[in-house]
N, C-alpha and C positions, 0 to 999 in steps of 0.2 A: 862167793861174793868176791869180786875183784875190785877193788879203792885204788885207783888210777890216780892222775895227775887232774884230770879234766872231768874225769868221774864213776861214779860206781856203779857197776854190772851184774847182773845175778842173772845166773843162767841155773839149768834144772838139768839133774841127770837119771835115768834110767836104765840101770845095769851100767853105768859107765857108756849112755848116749845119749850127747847133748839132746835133748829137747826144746829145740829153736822157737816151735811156739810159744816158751815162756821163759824166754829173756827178754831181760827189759834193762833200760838202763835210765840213770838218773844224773842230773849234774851235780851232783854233791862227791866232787872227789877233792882233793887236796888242795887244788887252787882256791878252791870255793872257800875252802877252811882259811887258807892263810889269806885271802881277801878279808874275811870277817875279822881274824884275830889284828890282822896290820888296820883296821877301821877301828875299833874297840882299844887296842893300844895306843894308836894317834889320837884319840879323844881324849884318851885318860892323861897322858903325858904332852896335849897341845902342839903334834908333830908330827909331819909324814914320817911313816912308816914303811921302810922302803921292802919290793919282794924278797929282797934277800933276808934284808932282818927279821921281816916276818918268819919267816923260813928258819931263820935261825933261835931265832924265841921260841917257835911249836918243835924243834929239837932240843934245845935246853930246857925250855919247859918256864922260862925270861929272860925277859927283855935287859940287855946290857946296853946302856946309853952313856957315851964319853967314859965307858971301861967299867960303870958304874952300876953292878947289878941292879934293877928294880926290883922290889921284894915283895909288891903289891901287885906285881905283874904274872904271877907266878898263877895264882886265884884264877883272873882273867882268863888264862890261857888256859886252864882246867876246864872252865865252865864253857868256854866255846869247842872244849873238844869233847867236852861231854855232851853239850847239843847238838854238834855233829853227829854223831854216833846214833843219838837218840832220831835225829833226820832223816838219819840212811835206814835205823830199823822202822821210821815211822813210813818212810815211802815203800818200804816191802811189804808192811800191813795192805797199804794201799792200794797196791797191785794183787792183793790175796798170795804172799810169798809167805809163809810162817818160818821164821828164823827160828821157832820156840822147839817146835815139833820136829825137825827137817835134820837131820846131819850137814851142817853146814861149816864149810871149808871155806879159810878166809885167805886171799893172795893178794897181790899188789904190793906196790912201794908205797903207798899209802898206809897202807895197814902196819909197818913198822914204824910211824907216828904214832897209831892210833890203838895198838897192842893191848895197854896194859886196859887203855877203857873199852874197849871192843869186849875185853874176858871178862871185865868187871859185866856188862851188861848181856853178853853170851859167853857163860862160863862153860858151856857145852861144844862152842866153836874148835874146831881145830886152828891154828895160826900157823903158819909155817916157818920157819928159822929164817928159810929163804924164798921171800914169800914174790920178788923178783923172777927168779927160775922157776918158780913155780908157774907166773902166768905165761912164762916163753912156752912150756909144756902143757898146758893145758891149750896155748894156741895152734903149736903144731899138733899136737892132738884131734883139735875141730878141723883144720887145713886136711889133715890125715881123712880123715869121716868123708869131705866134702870133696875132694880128690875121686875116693874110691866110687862113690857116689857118683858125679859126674863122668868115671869111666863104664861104670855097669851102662850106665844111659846111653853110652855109645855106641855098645857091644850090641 
């Protein structure tokens, strides 16, 4: 499972080879998140909520306004990333993806937001330290696959 910027991916491996017929991918990656958390905090506190601050609130974990922790903001931000979470495992039911059963690997710069509730809800996931590097590697890895592949076809 890779939690992107713009959204999260799950692709299937077999012996260590992609299996393209079933990746799917969903919008529910990080923008999507801090869209809801900057919607949910501007309502609560009567204020635009700008991307960055959102951004910076789903890294703190609250909203600092005029230097002035929110302490009520803290909750907020819990519950929208734990519906997150719960979003991204409901769209893989969805598509017939079993996170439960599956050895599943989690990468993306998303995913070190979303670490400690990902484990909390897939305590069997792997996460990666560096879950960045990871999808550069897993991409040149498919590029690698799809490469060899369209040279056999030309031989």
């Amino acid at each position: 499972m890779d939690i992107g910027s713009l959204n999260t991916t799950f692709i299937a491996f077999d012996h260590l080879i992609p299996q393209y017929n079933k990746t799917t991918s969903s919008e529910l990656g990080i923008s999507f998140l801090r869209a809801k958390v900057a919607e949910v905090l501007g309502t609560k506190y009567g204020t635009i909520i700008s991307d960055s601050a959102s951004e910076q609130a789903l890294r703190n974990q609250y909203l600092y306004m005029y230097g002035e922790k929110k302490e009520e903001s803290h909750e907020l931000i819990k519950r929208e990333m734990t519906a997150h979470v719960k979003a991204i495992i409901n769209f893989a039911r969805s598509r017939k993806i079993s996170l439960e059963s599956e050895k599943v690997i989690v990468v993306g710069g998303g995913s070190l937001l979303l670490r400690a509730t990902i484990a909390h809800f897939l305590p069997h996931a792997l996460l990666s330290n560096d879950p960045i590097w990871e999808t550069v590697k897993t991409f040149l890895y498919i590029l690698e696959v799809k490469w060899n592949a369209k040279k056999k076809l030309q031989h």
